[in-house]
C-alpha positions as a printed NumPy array, in Angstrom:
array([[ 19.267, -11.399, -12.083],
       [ 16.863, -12.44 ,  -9.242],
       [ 16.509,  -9.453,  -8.117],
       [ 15.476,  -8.198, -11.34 ],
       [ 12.842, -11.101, -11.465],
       [ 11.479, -10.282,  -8.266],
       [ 11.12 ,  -6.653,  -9.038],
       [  9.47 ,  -7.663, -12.281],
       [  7.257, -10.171, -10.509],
       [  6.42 ,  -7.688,  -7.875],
       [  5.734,  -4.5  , -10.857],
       [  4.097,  -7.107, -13.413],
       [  1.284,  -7.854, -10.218],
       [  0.756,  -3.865,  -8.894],
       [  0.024,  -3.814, -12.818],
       [ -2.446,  -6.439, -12.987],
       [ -3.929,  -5.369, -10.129],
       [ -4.797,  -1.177, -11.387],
       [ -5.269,  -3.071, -14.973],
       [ -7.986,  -4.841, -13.339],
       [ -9.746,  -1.792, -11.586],
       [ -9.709,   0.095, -14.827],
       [-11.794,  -2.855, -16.623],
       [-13.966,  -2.823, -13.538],
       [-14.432,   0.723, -13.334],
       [-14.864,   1.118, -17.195],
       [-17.332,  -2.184, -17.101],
       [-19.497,  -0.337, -13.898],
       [-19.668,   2.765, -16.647],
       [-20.556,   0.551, -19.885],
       [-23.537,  -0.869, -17.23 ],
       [-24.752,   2.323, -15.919],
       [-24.29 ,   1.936, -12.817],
       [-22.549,   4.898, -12.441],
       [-24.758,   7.065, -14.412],
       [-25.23 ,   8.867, -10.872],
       [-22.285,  10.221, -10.831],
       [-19.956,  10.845, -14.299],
       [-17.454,  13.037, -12.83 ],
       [-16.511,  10.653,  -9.864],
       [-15.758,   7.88 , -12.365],
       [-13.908,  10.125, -14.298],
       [-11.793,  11.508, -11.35 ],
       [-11.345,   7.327, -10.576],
       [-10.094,   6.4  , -14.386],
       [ -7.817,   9.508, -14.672],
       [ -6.123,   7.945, -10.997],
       [ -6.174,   4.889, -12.444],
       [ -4.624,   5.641, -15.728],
       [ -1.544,   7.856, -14.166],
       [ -0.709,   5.126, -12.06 ],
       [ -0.913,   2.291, -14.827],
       [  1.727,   4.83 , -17.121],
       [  4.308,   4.456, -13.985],
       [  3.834,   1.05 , -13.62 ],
       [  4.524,   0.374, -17.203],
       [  7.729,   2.723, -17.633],
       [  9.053,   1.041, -14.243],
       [  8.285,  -2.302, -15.865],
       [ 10.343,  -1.506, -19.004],
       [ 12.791,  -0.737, -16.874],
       [ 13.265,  -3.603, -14.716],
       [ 12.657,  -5.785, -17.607],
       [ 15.494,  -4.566, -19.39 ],
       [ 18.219,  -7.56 , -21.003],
       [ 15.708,  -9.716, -20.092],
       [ 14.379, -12.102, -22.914],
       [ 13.481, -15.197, -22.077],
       [ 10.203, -15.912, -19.512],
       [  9.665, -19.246, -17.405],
       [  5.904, -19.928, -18.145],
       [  4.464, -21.864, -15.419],
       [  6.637, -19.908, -13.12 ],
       [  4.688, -17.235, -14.105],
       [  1.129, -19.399, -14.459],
       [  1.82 , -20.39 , -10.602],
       [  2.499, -17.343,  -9.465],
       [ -0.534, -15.248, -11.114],
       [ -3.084, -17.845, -10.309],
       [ -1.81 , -17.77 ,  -6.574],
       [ -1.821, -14.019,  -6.677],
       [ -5.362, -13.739,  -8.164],
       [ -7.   , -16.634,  -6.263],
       [ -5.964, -15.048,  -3.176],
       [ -7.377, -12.081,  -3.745],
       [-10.373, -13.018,  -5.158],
       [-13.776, -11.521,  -3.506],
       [-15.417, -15.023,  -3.182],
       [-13.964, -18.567,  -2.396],
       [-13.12 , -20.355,  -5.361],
       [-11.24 , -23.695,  -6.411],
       [ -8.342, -23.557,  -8.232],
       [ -6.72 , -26.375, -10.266],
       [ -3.219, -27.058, -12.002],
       [ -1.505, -29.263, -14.26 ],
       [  1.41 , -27.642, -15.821],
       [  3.982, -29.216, -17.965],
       [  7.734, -29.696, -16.335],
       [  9.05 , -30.029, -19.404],
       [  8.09 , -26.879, -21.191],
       [ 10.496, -24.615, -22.995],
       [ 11.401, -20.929, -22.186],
       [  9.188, -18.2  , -24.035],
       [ 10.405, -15.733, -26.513],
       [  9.94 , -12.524, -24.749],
       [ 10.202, -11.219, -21.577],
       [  9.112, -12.366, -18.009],
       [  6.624,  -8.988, -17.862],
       [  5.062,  -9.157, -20.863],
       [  4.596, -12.83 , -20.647],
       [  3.372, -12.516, -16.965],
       [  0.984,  -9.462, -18.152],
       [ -0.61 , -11.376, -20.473],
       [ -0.913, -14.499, -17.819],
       [ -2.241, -11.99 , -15.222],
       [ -5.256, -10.325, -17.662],
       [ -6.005, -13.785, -18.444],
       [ -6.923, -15.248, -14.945],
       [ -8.652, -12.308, -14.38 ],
       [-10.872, -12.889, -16.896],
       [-11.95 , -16.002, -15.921],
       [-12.078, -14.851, -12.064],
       [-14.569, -12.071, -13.361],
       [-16.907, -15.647, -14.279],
       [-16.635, -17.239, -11.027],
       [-19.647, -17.393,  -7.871],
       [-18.225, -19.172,  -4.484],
       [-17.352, -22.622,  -4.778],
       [-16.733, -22.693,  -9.129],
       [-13.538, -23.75 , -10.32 ],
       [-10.876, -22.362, -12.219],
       [ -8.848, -24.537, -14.44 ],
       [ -5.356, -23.838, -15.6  ],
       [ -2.795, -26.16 , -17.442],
       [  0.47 , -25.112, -19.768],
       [  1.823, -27.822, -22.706],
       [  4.179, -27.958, -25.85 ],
       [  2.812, -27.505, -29.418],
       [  5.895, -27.827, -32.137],
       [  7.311, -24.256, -31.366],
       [  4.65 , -22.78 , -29.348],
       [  3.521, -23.062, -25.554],
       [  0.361, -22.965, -24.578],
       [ -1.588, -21.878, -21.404],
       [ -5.199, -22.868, -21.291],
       [ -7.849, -21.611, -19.076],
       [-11.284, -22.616, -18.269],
       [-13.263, -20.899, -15.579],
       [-16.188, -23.282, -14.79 ],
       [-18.262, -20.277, -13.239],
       [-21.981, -19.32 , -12.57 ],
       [-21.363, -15.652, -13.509],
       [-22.265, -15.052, -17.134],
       [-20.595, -12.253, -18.511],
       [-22.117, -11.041, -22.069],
       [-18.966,  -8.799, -22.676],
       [-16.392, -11.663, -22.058],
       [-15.516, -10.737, -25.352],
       [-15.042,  -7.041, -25.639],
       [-13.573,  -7.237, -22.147],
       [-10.903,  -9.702, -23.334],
       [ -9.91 ,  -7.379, -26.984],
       [ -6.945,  -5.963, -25.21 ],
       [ -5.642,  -9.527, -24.016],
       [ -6.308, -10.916, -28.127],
       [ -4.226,  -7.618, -29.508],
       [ -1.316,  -8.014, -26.763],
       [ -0.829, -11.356, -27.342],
       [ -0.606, -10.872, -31.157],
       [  1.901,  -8.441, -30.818],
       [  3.809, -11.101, -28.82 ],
       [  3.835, -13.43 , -31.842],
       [  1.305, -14.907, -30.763],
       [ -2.379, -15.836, -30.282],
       [ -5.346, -15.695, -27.763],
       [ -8.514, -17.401, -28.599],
       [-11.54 , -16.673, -26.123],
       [-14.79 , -18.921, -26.507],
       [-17.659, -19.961, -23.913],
       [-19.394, -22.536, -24.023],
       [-23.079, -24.167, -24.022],
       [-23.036, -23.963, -20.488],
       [-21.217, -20.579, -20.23 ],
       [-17.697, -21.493, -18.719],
       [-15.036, -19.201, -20.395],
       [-12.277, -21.048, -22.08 ],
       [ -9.308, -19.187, -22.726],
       [ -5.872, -20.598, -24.73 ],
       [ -2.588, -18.09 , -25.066],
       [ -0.074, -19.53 , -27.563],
       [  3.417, -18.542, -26.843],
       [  6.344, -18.89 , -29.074],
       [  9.625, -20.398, -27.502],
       [ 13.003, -19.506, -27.514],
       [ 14.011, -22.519, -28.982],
       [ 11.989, -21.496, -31.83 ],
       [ 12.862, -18.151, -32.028],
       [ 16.515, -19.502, -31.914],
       [ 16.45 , -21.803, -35.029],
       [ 14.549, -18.812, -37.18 ]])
């Protein structure tokens, strides 16, 4: 079983990782900025989008019998991941709830959709902002808030977070993506839990 989680946790961040480039590289095309040269960022999607198919069939399979998904396992990890990464110094924050329940579905789709999510908000960040993250209980749902306190305005935030809103529904369960007056991204996934899943 640990090995499985490690190959998952290993897949689930190769996965983030080309997920990321494709928003990047399909964000550069939506701008223009590639208007120099179609066929190169083409040639880069096509690359991308082979690779992302293998990573999500080897995914399926190392996520196989596996149903239940530690949450701020998962919120630790990505936001370690991501931060380090990151092209410009940032501050990260935490404050994750010991006490939370397992989710209802599995460690890759759970970290996926954990992943997508702390890119978003790293995508609104300038050295020195902050990124927030936090998990609680809600009756039978977990959540994990985000809130990237950034000086990057992005006016797609929206459209670039669809694919994060439709995932998560077909989880069970729900994303809501706002920004505020003074345009820091706030971002809430709602989980369901095995417990709840268990007394249905």
């Amino acid at each position: 079983m640990a090995q499985r989680e490690t190959d998952l946790e290993r897949i689930t961040t190769l996965l983030g990782q080309c997920l990321g480039r494709i928003d990047e590289q399909a964000f550069r095309i939506q701008c223009d900025d590639v208007a120099q040269d179609p066929d190169g960022a083409a040639f880069v999607l096509e690359q991308e989008a082979a690779e992302l198919q293998e990573l999500v069939g080897s995914l399926m399979l190392a996520e196989q019998q596996v149903e239940q998904a530690d949450l701020n396992r998962i919120v630790d990890r990505a936001v370690r991941g991501c931060v380090a990464e990151a092209s410009v110094p940032i501050v990260s924050r935490q404050q994750l709830d010991r006490n939370l329940p397992q989710i209802a579905c599995s460690p890759g789709q759970v970290a996926f959709a954990v992943q997508r999510a702390v890119m978003l908000g790293l995508a609104c960040l300038g050295p020195g902002d902050e990124l927030a993250v936090s998990t609680r209980s809600d009756g039978e749902t977990a959540v994990f808030e985000l809130e990237a306190r950034g000086s990057q305005r992005d006016r797609h935030q929206h459209e670039r977070a669809a694919s994060l809103v439709e995932f998560t529904q077909g989880l069970g369960g729900t994303c809501r993506v706002d920004v505020d007056s003074s345009g820091h991204l706030l971002l809430a996934l709602e989980l369901p839990t095995a417990l709840a899943a268990d007394e249905r």
